[in-house]
PDB file of N, CA, C and O in Angstrom:
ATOM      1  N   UNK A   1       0.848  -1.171   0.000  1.00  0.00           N
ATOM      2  CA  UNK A   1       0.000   0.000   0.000  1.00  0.00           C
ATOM      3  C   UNK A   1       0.897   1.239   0.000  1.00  0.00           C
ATOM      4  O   UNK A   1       1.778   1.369   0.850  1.00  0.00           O
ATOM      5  N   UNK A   2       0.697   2.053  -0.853  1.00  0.00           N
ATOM      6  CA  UNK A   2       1.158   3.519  -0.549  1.00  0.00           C
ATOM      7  C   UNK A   2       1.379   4.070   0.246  1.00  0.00           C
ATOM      8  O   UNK A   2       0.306   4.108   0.848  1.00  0.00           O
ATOM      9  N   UNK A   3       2.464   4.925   1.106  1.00  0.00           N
ATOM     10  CA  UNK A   3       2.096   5.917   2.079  1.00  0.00           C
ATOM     11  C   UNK A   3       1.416   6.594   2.376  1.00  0.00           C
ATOM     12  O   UNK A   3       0.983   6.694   3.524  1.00  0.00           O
ATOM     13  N   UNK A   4       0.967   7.587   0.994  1.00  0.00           N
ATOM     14  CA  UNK A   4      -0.160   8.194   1.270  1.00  0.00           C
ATOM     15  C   UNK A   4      -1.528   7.595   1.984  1.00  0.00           C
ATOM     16  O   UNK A   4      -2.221   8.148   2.838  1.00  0.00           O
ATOM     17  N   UNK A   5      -1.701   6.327   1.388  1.00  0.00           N
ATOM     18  CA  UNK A   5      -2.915   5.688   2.002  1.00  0.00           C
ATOM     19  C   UNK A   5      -2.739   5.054   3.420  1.00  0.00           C
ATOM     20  O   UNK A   5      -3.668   4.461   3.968  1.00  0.00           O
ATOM     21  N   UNK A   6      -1.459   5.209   4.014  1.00  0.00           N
ATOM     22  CA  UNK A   6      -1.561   4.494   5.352  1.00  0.00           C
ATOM     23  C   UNK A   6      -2.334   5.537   6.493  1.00  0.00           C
ATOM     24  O   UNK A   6      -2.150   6.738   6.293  1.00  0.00           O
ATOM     25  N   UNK A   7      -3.059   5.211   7.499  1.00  0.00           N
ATOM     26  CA  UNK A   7      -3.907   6.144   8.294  1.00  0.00           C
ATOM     27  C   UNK A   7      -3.512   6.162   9.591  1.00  0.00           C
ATOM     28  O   UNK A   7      -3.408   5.124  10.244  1.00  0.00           O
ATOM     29  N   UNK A   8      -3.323   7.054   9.951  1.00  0.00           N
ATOM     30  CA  UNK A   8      -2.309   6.536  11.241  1.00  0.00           C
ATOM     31  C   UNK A   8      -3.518   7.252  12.549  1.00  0.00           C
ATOM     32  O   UNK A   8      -3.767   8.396  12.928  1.00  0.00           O
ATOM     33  N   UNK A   9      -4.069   5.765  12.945  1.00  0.00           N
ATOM     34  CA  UNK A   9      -5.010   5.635  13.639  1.00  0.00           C
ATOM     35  C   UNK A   9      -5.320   7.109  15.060  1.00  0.00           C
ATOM     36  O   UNK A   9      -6.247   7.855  15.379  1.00  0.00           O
ATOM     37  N   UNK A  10      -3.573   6.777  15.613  1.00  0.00           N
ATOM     38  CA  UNK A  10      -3.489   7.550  16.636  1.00  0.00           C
ATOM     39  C   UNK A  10      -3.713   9.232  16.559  1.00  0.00           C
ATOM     40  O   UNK A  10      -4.126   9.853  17.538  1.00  0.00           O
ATOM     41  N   UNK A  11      -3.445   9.773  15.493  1.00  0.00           N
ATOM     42  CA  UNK A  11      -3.867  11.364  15.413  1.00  0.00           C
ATOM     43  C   UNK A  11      -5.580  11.240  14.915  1.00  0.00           C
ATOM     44  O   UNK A  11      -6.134  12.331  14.778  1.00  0.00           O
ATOM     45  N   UNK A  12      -6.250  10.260  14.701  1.00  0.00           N
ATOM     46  CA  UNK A  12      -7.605  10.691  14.361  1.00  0.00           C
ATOM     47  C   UNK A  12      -8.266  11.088  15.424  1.00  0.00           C
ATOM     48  O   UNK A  12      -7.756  10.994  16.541  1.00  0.00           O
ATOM     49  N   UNK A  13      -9.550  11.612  15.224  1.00  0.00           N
ATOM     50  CA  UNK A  13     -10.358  12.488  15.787  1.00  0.00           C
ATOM     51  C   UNK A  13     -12.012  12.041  15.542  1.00  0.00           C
ATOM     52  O   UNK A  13     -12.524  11.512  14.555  1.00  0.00           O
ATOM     53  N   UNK A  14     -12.758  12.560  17.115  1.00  0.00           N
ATOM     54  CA  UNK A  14     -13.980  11.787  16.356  1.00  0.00           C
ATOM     55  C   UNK A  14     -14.649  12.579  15.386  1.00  0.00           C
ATOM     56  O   UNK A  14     -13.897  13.493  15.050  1.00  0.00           O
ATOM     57  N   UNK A  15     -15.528  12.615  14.906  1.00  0.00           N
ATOM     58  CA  UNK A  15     -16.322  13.068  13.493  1.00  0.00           C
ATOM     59  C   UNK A  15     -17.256  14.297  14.493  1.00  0.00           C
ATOM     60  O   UNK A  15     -18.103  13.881  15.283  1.00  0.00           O
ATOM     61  N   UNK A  16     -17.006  15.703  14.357  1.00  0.00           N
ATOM     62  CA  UNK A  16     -17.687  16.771  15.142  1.00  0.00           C
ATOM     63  C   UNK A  16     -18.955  17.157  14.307  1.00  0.00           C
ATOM     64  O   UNK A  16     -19.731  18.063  14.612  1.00  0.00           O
ATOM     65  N   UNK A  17     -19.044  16.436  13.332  1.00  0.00           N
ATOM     66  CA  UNK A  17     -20.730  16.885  12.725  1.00  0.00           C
ATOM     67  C   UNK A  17     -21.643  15.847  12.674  1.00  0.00           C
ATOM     68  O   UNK A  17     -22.781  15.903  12.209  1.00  0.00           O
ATOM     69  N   UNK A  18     -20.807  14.420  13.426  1.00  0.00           N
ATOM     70  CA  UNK A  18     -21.720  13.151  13.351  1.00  0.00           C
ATOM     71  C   UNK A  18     -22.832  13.570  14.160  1.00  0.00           C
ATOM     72  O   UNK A  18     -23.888  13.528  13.529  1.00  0.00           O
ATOM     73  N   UNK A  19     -22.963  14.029  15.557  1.00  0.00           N
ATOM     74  CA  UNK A  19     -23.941  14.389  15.934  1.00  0.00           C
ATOM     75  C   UNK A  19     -25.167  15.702  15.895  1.00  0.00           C
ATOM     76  O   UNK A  19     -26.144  15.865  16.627  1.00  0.00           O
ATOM     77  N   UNK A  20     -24.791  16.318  15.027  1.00  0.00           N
ATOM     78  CA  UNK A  20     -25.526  17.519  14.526  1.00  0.00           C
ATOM     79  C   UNK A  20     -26.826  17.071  14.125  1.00  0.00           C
ATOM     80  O   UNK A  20     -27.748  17.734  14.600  1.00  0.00           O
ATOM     81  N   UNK A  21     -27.315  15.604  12.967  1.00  0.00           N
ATOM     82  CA  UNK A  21     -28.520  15.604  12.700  1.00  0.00           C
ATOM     83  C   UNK A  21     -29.090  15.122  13.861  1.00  0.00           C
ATOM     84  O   UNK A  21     -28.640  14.589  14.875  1.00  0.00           O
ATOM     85  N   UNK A  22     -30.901  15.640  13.219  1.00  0.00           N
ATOM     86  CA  UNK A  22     -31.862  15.165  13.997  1.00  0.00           C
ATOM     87  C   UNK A  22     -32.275  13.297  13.512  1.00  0.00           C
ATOM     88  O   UNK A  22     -32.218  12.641  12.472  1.00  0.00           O
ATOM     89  N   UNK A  23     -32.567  13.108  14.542  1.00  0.00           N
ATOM     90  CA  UNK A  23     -33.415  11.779  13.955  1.00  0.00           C
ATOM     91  C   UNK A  23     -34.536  11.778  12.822  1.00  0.00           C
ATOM     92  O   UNK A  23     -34.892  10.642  12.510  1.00  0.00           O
ATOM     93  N   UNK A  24     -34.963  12.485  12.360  1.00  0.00           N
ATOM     94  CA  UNK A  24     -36.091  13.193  12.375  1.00  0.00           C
ATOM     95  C   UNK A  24     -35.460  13.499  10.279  1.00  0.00           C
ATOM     96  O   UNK A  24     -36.093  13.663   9.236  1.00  0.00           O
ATOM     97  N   UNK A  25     -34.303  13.445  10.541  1.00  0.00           N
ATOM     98  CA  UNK A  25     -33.582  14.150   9.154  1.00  0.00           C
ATOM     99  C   UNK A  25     -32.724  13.061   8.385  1.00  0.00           C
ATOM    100  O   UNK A  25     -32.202  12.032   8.813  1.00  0.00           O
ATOM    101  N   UNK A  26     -32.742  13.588   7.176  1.00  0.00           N
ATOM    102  CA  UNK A  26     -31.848  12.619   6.427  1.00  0.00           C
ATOM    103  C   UNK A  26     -30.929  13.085   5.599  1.00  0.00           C
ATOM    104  O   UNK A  26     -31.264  13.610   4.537  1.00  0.00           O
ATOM    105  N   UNK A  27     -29.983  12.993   5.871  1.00  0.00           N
ATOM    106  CA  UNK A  27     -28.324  13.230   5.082  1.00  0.00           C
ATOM    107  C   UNK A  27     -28.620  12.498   3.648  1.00  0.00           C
ATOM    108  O   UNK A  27     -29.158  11.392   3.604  1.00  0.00           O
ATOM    109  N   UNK A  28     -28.229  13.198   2.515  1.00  0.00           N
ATOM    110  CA  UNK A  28     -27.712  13.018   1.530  1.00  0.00           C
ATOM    111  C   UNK A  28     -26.725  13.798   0.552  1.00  0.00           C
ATOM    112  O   UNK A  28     -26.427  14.992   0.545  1.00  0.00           O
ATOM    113  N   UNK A  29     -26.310  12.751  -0.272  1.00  0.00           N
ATOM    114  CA  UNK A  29     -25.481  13.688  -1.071  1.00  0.00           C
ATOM    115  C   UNK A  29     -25.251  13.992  -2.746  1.00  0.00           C
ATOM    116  O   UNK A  29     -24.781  13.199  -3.562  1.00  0.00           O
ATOM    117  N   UNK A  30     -25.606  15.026  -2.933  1.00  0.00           N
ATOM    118  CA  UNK A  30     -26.255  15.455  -4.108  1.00  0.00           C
ATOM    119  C   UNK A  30     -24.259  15.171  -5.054  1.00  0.00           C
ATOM    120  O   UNK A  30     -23.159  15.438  -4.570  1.00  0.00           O
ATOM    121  N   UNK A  31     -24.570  14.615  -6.328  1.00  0.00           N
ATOM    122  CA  UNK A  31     -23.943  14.767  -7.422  1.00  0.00           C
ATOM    123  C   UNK A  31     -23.453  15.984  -7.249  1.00  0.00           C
ATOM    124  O   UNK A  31     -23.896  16.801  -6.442  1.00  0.00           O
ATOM    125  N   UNK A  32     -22.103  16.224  -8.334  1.00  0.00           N
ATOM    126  CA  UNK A  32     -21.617  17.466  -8.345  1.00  0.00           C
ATOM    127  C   UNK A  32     -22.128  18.880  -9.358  1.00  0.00           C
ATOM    128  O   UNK A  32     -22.017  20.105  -9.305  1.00  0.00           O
ATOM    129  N   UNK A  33     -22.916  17.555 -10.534  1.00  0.00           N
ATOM    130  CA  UNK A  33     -24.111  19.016 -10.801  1.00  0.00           C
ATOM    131  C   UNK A  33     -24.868  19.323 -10.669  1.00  0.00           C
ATOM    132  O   UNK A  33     -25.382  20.262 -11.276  1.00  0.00           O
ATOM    133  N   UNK A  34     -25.595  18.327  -9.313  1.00  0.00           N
ATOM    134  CA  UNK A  34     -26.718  18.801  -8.905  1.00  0.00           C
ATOM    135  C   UNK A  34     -26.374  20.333  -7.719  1.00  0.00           C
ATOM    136  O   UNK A  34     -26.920  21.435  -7.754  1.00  0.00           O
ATOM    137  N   UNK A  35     -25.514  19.934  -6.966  1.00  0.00           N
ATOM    138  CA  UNK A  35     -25.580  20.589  -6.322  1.00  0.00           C
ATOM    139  C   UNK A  35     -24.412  21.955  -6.915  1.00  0.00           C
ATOM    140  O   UNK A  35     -24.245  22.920  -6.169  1.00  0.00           O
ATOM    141  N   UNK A  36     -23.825  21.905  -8.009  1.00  0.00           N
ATOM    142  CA  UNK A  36     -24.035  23.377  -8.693  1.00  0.00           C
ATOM    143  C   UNK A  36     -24.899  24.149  -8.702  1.00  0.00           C
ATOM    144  O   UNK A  36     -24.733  25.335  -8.420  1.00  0.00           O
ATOM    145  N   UNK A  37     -26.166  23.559  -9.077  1.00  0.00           N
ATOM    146  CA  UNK A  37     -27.915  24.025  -9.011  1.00  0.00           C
ATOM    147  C   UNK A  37     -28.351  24.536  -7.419  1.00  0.00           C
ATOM    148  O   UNK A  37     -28.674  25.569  -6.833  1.00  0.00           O
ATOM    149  N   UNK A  38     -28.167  23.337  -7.193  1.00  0.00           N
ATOM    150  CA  UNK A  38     -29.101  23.513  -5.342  1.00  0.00           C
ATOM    151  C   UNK A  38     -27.772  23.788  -4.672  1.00  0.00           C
ATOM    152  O   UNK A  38     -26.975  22.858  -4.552  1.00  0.00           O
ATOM    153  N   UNK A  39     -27.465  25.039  -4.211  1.00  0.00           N
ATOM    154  CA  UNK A  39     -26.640  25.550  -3.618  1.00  0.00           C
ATOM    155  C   UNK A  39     -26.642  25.505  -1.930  1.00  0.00           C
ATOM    156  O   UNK A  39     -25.649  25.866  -1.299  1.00  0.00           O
ATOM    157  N   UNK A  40     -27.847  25.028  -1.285  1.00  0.00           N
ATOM    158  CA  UNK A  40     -28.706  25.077   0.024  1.00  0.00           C
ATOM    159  C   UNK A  40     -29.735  24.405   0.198  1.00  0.00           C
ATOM    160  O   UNK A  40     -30.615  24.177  -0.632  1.00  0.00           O
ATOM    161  N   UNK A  41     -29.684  24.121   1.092  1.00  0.00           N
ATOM    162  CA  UNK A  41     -30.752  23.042   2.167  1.00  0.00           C
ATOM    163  C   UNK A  41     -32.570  23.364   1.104  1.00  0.00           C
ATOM    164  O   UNK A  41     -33.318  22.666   0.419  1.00  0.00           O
ATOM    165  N   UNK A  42     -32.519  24.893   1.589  1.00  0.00           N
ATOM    166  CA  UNK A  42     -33.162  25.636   1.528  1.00  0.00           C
ATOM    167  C   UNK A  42     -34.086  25.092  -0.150  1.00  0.00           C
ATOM    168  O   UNK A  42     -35.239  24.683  -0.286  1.00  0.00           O
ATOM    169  N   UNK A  43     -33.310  25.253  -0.893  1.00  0.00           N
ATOM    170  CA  UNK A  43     -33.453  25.179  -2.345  1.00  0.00           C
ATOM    171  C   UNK A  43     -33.784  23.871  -2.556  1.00  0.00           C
ATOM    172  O   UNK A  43     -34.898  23.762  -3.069  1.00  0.00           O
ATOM    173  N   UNK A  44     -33.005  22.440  -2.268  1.00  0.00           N
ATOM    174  CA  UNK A  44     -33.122  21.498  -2.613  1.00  0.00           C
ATOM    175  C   UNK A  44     -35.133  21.246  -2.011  1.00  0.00           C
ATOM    176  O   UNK A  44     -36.051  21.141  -2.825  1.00  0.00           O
ATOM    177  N   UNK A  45     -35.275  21.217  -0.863  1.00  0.00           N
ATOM    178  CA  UNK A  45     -36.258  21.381   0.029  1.00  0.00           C
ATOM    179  C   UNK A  45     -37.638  21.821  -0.459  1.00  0.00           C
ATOM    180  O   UNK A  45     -38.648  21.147  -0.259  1.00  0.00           O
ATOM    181  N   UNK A  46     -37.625  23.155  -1.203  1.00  0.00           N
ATOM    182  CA  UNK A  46     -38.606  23.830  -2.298  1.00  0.00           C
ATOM    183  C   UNK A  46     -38.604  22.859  -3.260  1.00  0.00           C
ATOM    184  O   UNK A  46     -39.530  22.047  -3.240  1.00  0.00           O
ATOM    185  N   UNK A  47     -37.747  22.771  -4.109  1.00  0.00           N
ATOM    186  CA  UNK A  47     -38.073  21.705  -5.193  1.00  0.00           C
ATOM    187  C   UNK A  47     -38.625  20.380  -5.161  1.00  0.00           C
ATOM    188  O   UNK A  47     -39.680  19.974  -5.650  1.00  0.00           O
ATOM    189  N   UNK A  48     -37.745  19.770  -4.507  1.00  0.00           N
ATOM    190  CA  UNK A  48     -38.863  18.563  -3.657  1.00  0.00           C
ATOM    191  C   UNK A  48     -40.173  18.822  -3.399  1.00  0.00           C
ATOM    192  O   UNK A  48     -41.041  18.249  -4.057  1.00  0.00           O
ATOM    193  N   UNK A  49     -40.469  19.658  -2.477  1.00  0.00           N
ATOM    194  CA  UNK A  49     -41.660  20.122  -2.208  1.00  0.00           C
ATOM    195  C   UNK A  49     -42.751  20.222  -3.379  1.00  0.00           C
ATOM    196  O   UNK A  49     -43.932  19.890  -3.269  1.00  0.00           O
ATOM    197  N   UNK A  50     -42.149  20.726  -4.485  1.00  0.00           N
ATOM    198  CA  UNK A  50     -43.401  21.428  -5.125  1.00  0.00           C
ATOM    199  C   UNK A  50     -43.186  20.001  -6.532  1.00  0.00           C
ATOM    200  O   UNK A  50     -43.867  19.814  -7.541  1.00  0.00           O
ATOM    201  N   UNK A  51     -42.231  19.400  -6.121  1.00  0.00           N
ATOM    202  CA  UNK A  51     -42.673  17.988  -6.452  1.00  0.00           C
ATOM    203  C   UNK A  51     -43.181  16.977  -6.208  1.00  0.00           C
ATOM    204  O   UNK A  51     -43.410  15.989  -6.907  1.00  0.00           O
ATOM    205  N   UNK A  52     -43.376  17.207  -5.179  1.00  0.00           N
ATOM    206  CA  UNK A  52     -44.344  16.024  -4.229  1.00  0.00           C
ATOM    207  C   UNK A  52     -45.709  16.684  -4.522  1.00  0.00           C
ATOM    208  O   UNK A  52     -46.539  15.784  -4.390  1.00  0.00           O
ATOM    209  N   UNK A  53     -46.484  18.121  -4.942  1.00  0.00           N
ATOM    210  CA  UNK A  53     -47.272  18.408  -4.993  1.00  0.00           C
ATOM    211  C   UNK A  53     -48.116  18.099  -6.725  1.00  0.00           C
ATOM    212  O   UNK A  53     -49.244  18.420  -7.101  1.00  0.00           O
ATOM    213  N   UNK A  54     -47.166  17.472  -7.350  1.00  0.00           N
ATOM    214  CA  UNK A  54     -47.200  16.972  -8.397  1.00  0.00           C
ATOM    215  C   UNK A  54     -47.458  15.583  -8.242  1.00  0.00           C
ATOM    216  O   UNK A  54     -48.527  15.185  -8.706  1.00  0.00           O
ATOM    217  N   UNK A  55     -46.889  14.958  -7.821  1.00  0.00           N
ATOM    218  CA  UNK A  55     -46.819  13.077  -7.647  1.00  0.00           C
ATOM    219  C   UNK A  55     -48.182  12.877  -7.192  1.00  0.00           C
ATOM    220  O   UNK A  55     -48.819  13.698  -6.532  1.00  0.00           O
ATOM    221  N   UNK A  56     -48.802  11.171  -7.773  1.00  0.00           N
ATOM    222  CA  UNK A  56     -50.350  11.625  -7.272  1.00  0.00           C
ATOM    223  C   UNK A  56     -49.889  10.738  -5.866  1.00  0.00           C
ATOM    224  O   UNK A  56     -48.846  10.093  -5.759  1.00  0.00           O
ATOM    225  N   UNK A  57     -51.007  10.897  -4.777  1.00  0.00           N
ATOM    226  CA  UNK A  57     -51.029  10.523  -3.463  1.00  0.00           C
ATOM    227  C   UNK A  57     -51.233   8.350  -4.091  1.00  0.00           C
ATOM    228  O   UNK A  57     -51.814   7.690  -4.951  1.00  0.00           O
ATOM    229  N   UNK A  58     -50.359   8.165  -2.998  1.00  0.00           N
ATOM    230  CA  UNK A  58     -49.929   6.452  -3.166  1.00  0.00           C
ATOM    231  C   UNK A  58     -50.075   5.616  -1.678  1.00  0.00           C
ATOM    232  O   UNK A  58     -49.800   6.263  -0.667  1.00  0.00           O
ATOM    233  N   UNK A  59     -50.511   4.161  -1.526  1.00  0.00           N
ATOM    234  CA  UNK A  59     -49.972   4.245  -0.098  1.00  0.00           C
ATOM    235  C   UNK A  59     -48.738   4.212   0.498  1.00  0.00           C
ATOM    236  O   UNK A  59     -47.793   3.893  -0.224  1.00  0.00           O
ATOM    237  N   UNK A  60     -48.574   4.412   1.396  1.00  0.00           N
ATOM    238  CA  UNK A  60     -47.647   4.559   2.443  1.00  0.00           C
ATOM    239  C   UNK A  60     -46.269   3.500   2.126  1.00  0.00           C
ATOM    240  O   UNK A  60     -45.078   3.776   1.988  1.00  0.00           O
ATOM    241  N   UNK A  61     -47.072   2.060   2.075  1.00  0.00           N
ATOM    242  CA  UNK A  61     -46.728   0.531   2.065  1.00  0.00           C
ATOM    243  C   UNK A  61     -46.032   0.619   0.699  1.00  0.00           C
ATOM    244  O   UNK A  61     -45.210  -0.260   0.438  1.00  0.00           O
ATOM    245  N   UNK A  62     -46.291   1.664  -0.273  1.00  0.00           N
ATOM    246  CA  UNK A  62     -45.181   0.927  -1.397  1.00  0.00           C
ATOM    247  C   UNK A  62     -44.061   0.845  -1.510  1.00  0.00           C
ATOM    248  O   UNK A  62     -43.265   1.703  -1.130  1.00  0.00           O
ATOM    249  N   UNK A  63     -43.798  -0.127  -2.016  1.00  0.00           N
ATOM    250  CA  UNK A  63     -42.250  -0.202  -1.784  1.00  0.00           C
ATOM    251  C   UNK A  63     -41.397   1.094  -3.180  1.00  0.00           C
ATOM    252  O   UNK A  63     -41.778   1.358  -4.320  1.00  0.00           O
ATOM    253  N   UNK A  64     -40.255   1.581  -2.434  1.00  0.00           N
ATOM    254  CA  UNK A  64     -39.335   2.078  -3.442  1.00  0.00           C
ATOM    255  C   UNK A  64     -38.204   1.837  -3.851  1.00  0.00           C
ATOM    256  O   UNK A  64     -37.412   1.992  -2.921  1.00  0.00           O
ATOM    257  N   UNK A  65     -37.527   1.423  -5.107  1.00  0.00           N
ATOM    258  CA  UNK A  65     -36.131   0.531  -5.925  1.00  0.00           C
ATOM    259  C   UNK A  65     -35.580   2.218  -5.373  1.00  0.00           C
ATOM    260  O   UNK A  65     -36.050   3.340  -5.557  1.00  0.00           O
ATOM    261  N   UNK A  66     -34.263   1.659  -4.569  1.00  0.00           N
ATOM    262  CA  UNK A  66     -33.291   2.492  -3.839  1.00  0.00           C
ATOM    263  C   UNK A  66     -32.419   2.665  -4.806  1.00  0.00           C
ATOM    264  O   UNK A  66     -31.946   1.548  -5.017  1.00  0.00           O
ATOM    265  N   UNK A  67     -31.688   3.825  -5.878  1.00  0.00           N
ATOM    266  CA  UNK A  67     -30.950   4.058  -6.854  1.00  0.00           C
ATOM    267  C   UNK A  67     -29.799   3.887  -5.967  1.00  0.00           C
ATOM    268  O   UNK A  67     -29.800   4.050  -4.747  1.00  0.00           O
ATOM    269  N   UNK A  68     -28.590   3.461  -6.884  1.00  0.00           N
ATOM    270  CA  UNK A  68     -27.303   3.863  -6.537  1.00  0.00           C
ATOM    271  C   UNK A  68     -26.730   5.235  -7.180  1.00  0.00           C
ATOM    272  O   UNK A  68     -27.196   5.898  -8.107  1.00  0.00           O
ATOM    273  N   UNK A  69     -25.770   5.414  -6.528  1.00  0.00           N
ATOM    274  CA  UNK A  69     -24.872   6.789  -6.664  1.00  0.00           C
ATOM    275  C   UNK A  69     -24.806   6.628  -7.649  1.00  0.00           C
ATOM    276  O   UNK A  69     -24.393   5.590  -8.165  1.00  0.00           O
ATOM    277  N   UNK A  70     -25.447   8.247  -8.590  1.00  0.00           N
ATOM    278  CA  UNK A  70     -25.017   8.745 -10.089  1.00  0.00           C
ATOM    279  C   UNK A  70     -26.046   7.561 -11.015  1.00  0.00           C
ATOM    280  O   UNK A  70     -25.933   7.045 -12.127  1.00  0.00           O
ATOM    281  N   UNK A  71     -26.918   7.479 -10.067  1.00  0.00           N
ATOM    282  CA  UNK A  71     -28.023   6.146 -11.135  1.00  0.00           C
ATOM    283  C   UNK A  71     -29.052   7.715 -11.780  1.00  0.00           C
ATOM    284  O   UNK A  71     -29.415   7.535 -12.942  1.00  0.00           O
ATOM    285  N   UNK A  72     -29.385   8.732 -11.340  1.00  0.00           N
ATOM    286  CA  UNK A  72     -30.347   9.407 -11.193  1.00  0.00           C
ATOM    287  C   UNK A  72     -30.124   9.935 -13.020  1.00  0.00           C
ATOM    288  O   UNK A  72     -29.100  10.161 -13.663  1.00  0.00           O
ATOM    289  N   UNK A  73     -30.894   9.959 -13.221  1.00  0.00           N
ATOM    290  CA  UNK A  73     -30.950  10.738 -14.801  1.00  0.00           C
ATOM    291  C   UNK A  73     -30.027   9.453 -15.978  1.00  0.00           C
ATOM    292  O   UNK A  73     -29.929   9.705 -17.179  1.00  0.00           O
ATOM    293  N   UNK A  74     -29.668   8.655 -15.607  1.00  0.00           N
ATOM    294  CA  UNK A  74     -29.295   7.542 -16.320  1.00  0.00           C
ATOM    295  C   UNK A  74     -30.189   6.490 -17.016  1.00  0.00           C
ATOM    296  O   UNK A  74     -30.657   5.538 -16.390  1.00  0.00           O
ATOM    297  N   UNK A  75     -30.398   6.684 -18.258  1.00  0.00           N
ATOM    298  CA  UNK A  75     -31.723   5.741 -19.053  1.00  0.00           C
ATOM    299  C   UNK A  75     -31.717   4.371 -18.914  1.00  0.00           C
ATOM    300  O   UNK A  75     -30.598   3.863 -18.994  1.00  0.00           O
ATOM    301  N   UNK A  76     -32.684   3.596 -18.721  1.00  0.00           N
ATOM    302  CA  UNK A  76     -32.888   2.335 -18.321  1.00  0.00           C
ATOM    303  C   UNK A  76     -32.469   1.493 -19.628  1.00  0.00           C
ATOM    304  O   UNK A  76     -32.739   2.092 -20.669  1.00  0.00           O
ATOM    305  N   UNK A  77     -31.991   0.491 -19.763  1.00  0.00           N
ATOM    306  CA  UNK A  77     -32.169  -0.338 -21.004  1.00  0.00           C
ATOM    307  C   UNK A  77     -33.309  -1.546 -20.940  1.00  0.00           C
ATOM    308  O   UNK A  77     -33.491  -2.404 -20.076  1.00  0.00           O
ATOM    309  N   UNK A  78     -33.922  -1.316 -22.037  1.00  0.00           N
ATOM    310  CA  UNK A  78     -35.779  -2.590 -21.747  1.00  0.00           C
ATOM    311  C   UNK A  78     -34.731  -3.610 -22.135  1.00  0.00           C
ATOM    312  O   UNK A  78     -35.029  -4.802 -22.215  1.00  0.00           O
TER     313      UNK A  78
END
């Protein structure tokens, strides 16, 4: 392995923003051109929003296919 990649356990530190979310909230992480676009919480939040006001009402119980990273805007092949 490289040097660069060795981690030298003893100077780490714990993670000071692990505890910042709420339970209540969900971390994600936007692509790099998405979030060119959505610059803030704020923004991403509105759009969603006034997309969900579009989607018709479904139950609760359906299930949803969980994309992987950079799946989003990628065409399906039939």
């Amino acid at each position: 392995m490289r040097a660069e990649y060795r981690f030298d356990y003893q100077k780490a530190r714990p993670n000071r923003f692990a505890g910042r979310t709420d339970k209540d909230r969900l971390v994600v992480v936007l692509d790099p051109d998405v979030s060119e676009v959505f610059t803030t919480p704020e923004s991403v939040n509105a759009v969603l929003r006034a997309l969900l006001t579009t989607m018709p009402r479904t139950a609760k119980s359906r299930t949803v296919r969980k994309t992987q990273p950079g799946e989003m805007g990628k065409r399906r092949r039939a």
